[in-house]
C-alpha positions, 0 to 999 in steps of 0.5 A: 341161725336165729330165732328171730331176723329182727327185734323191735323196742316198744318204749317211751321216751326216757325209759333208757331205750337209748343206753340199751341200743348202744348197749345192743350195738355193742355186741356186734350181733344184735343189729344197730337199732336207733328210732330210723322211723321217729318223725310223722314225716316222710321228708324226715324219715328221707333226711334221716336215712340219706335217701334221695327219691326221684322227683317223680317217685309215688309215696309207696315207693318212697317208704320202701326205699326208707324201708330198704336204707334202714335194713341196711344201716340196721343190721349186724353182719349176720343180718340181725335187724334192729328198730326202736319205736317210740309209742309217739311214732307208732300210728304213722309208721305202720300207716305207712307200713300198711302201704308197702304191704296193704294185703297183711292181715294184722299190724303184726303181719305186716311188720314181719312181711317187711323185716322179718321173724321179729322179736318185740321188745317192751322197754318201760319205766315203773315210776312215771313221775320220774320219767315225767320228772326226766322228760320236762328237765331235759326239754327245758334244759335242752340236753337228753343224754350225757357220756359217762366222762360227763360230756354232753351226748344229745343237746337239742336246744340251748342250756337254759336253768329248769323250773318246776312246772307241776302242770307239765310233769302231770301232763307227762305222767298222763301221756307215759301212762297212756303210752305204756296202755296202748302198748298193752293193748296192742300186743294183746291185739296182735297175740304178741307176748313181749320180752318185758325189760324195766329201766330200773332192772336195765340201769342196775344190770345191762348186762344180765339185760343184754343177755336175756335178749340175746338169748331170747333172739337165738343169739350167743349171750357170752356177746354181752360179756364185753358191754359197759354203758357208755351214758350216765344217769342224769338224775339229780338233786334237781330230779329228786326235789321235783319228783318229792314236790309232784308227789306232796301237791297231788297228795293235797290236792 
């Protein structure tokens, strides 16, 4: 038996919560966790999960039927669910949340009452201008995440040279910033003591990673013996040229 039904990862866009979901998944017991919530949008959260609701069908019971299809698809067979919630998508999901279970005392509560005993996740980056540095050159270049054979994983938009935007990376620094604070401050609201992994710690050991949560879940950490990140780090002579630029104009300015 578990500790926890389920585990949520609290993170921020390139903190590597996507190596360490295929890293989970890998395991055959920590569920299949992927962003099943990730767009403020109930017609996206429908397309996303292969729910089809009647015509006729009241939006609280639109988000149960969403609710039901990523339990479904989220689970390992001993029933062990998996989500990641990007910051960006928090306040839509739990307003929607809130209408399945509006009687819940806290946000807490709530997510429990759906899915369960969960263990909370935070997944940061300790440098923010490398994480800034990696968000802006992989929007403007359209690709997220490579394989380790080098093959592209995720490309969202056409291939196109980055540039150097400083304006852009501090607006990216901001926000990862912002986004790491209004984590703090809800797991300081909610009582929530978060298993907190860094992605400097997960990119030099997923492994020792995927063990402590597993342990932390009353799962069976020899689980981990057999996974291997399937993505390569992106960062290049690109990625570091930047981060030293950001870096000397805010020391000027």
């Amino acid at each position: 038996m578990t500790d926890s039904d389920s585990y949520m990862i609290c993170t921020a866009p390139r903190s590597g919560s996507t190596l360490l979901c295929r890293l989970l998944a890998e395991t055959g017991v920590a569920g299949r966790p992927a962003s099943y919530f990730h767009e403020p949008s109930l017609a996206e959260w429908t397309r996303r999960l292969g729910v089809e609701p009647e015509a006729a069908a009241s939006e609280r019971d639109v988000v149960g039927a969403c609710i039901q299809a990523a339990r479904s698809q989220g689970r390992s067979d001993n029933g062990v669910f998996g989500l990641r919630l990007q910051r960006p998508s928090f306040a839509f999901f739990f307003s929607r949340l809130a209408l399945v279970h509006p009687g819940a005392s806290s946000e807490r509560d709530r997510f429990e009452s759906v899915f369960g005993r969960t263990l909370f996740i935070h997944l940061s980056r300790t440098d923010k201008v490398e994480q800034a540095v990696s968000c802006l050159k992989a929007e403007q270049t359209g690709l997220w995440h490579v394989a380790a054979d080098g093959s592209d994983v995720e490309r969202i938009g056409p291939p196109r040279e980055p540039e150097y935007d400083g304006e852009a990376l501090q607006a990216w620094v901001d926000a990862m910033t912002g986004y790491d604070r209004d984590w703090n401050r809800w797991f300081a609201s909610e009582a929530i003591e978060p298993v907190r992994v860094t992605y400097d710690h997960l990119s030099r050991d997923p492994q020792g990673v995927v063990r402590r949560i597993l342990d932390s879940l009353g799962l069976d950490p020899a689980a981990a013996g057999h996974v291997a990140p399937s993505l390569r780090k992106m960062a290049d002579d690109t990625n570091q040229a930047w981060v030293t630029r950001f870096r000397a104009e805010r020391i000027v300015a």
